[in-house]
C-alpha positions as CSV (number, residue, x, y, z in Angstrom):
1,X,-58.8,-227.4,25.3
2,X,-57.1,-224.7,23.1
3,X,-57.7,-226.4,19.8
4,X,-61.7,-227.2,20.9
5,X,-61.6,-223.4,21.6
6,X,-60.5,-222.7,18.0
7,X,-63.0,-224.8,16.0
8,X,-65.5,-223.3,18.5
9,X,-64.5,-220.0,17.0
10,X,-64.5,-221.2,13.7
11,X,-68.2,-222.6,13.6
12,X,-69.4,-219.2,15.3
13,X,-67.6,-217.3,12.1
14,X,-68.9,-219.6,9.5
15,X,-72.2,-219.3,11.0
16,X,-71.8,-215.6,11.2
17,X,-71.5,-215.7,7.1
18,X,-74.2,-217.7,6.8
19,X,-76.2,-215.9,8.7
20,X,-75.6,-212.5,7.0
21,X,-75.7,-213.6,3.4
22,X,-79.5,-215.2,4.1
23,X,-80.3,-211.6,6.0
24,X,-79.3,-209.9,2.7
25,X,-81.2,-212.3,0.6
26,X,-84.4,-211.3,3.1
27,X,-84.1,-208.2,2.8
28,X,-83.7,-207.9,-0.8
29,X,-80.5,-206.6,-0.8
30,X,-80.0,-210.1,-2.6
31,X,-81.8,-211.3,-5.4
32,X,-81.4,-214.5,-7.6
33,X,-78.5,-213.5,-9.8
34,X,-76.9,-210.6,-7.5
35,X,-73.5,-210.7,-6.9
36,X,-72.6,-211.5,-3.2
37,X,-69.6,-208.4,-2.0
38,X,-66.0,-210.1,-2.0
39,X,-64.5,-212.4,0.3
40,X,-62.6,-209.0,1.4
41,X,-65.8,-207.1,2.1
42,X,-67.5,-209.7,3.9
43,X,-64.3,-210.2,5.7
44,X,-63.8,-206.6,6.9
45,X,-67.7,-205.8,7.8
46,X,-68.1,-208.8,9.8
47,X,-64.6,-208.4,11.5
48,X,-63.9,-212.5,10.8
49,X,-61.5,-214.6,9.2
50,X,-61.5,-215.3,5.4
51,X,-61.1,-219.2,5.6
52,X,-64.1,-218.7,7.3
53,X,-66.3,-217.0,4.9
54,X,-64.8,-219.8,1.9
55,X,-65.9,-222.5,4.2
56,X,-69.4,-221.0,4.5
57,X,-69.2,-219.7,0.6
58,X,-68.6,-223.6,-0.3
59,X,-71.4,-225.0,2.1
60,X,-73.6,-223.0,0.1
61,X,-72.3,-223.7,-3.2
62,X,-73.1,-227.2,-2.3
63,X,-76.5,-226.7,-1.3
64,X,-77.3,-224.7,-4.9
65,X,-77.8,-221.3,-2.9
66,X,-74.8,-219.7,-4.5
67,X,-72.9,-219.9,-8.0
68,X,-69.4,-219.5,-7.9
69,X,-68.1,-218.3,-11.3
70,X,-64.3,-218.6,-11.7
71,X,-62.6,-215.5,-11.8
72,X,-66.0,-213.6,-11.4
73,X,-67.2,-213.9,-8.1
74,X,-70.2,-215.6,-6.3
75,X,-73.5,-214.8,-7.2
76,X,-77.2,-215.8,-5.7
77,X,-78.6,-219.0,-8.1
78,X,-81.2,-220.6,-5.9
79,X,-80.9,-223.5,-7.5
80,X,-80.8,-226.0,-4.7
81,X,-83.3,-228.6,-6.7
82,X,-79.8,-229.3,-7.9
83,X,-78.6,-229.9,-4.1
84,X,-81.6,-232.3,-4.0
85,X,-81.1,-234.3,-6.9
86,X,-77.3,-235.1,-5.8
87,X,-78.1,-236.0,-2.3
88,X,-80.9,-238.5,-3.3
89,X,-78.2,-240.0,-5.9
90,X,-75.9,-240.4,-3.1
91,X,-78.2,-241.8,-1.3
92,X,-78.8,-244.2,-4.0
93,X,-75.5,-245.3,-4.6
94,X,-75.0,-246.2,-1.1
95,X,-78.4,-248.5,-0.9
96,X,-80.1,-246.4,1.9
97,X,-82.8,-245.7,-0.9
98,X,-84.1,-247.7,-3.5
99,X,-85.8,-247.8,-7.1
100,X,-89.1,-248.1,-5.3
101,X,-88.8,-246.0,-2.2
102,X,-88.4,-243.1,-5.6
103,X,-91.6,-244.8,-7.6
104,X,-93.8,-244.8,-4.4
105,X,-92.8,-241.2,-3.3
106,X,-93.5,-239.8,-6.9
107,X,-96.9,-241.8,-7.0
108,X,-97.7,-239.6,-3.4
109,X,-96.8,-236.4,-5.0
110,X,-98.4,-236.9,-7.7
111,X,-101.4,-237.0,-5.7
112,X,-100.6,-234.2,-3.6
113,X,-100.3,-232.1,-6.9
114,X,-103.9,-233.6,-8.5
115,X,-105.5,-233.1,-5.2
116,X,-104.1,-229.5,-5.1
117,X,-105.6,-228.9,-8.8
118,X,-108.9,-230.3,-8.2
119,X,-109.3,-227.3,-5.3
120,X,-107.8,-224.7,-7.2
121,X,-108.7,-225.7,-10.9
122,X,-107.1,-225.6,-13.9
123,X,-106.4,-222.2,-16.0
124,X,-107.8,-221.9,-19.6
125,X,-103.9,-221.7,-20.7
126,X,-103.0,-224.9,-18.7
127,X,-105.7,-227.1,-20.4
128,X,-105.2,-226.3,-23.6
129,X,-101.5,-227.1,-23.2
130,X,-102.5,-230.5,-21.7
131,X,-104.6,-230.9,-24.4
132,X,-102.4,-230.6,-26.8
133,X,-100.2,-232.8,-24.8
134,X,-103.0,-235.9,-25.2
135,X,-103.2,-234.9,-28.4
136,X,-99.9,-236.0,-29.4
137,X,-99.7,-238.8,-27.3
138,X,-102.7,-240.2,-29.2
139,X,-100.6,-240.3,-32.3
140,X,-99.3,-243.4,-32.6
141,X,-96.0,-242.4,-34.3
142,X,-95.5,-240.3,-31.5
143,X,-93.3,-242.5,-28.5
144,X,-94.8,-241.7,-25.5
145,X,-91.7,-240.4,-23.3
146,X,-91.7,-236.7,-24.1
147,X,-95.6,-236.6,-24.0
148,X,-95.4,-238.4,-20.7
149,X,-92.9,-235.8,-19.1
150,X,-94.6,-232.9,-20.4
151,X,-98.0,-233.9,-19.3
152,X,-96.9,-234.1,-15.7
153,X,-94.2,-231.5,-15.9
154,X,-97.1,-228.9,-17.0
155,X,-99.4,-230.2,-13.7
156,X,-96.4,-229.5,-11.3
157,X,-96.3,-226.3,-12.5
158,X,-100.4,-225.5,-12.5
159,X,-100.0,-225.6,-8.7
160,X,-97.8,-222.9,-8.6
161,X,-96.0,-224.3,-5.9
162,X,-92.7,-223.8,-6.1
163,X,-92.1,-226.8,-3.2
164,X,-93.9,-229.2,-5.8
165,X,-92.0,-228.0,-8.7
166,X,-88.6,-228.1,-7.0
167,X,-88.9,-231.2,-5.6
168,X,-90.6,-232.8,-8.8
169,X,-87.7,-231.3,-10.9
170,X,-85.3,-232.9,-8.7
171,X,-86.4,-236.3,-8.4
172,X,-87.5,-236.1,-12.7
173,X,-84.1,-236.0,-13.5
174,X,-83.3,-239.2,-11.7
175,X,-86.6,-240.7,-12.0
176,X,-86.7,-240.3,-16.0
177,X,-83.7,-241.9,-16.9
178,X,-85.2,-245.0,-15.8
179,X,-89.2,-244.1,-17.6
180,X,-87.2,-243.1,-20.9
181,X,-85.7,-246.3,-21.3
182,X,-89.2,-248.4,-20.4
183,X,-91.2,-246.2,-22.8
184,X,-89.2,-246.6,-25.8
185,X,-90.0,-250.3,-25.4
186,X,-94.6,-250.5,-25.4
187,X,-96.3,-252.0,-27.9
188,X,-99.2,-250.4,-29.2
189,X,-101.5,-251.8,-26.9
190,X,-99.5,-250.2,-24.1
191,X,-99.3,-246.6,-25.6
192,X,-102.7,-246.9,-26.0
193,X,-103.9,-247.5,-22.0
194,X,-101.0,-244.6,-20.7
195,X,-103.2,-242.1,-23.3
196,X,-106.5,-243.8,-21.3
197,X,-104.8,-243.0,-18.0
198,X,-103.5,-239.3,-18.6
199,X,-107.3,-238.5,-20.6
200,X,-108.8,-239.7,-17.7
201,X,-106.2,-237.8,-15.1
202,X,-107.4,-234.7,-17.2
203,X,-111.0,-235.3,-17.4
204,X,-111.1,-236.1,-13.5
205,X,-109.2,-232.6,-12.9
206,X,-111.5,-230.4,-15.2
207,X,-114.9,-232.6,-13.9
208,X,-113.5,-232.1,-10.4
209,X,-113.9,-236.4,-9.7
210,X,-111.4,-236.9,-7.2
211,X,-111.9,-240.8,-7.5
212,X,-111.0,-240.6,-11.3
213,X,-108.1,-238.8,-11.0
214,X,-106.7,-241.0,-8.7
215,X,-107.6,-244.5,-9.8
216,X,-105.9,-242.9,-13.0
217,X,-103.0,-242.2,-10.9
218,X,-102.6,-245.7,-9.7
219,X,-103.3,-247.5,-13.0
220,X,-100.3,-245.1,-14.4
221,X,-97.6,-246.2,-11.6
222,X,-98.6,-249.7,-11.0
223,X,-97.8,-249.7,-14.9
224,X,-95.2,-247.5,-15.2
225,X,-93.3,-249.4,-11.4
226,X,-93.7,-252.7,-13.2
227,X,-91.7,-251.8,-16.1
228,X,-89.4,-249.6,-14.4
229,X,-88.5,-253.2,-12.4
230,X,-88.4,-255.0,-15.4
231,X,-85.3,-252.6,-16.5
């Protein structure tokens, strides 16, 4: 009964950091890139123990809220797309998700993102960026991998969503690996329907054809998932 008592306490003083750092961070007292107060300080304002306070400092270490620098202190990163990207390895090293729960998700969000930009638009600066994109993709020198991450890197980022664009970020950095190494292997034939699919992806987004962009969509992944299997 004692000892229950004593982990009771504990969770109510790690909570009680918690609690207090994402206060300071919503109140602007704590930015991305401050520098959270010592373990002392936090210690002596909140009246709690200091095992406490690394506990809570670690938890959000792991979830990419904080930095800890060694021998400088803890500062605000807000990086937690890097807290998402570990958890879905995890979760693919231990087989509760596979190759193709990851392929069908993207193949969603990528539709969620074109059917954001087909009701907001496209800026002037964002198609000319994509253009220049196709444009290089068209060259058939050019391998088709870093055209192919750029083109929907740059659409992620035209929603100006930062839930798309941490998410998308997260899952590229898994989900590339396995592109990179497909892409390096199409023939000519092949680089030439991926240019069709992400012209046609464009020109459905700047004509506003919803049906365009995402029969474009699906021709890209069912390509793309066939070769990611084949690897």
């Amino acid at each position: 009964m004692g000892e229950e008592k004593k982990l009771t306490g504990v969770n109510q003083e790690y909570e009680k950091v918690i609690q207090y750092i994402y206060g300071r961070m919503q109140d602007g007292s704590l930015m991305i890139g401050s520098k959270l107060p010592t373990e002392r300080a936090i210690a002596e304002e909140l009246d709690i123990g200091r095992n406490s306070i690394r506990e809570a400092l670690s938890t959000l270490s792991g979830m990419g809220i904080i930095r800890r620098v060694q021998g400088s202190g803890n500062y605000i990163s807000g990086d937690v797309g890097s807290a998402i990207q570990q958890i879905i390895q995890m979760m693919l090293a231990l087989g509760s998700i596979t190759k193709k729960d990851i392929c069908e998700f993207r193949r969603v969000i990528d539709k969620s993102i074109c059917s954001i930009l087909l009701n907001k638009g496209l800026s002037e600066d964002y198609r000319d960026t994509i253009e220049r994109i196709l444009a290089n993709m068209k060259v058939e020198q050019e391998l088709p991998v870093e055209p192919d991450k750029s083109f929907h890197e740059i659409l992620v980022r035209a929603t100006e969503n930062n839930i798309f664009i941490t998410i998308m970020q997260s899952l590229t950095k898994i989900y590339r690996e396995w592109i990179d190494r497909a892409l390096v292997k199409t023939d000519a034939g092949q680089k030439d329907m991926l240019y069709e699919v992400h012209f046609n992806m464009y020109k459905g987004l700047v004509d506003k054809n919803k049906d365009q962009v995402m029969n474009a969509i699906d021709r890209h992944y069912d390509f793309i998932d066939g070769l990611v299997e084949d690897n």
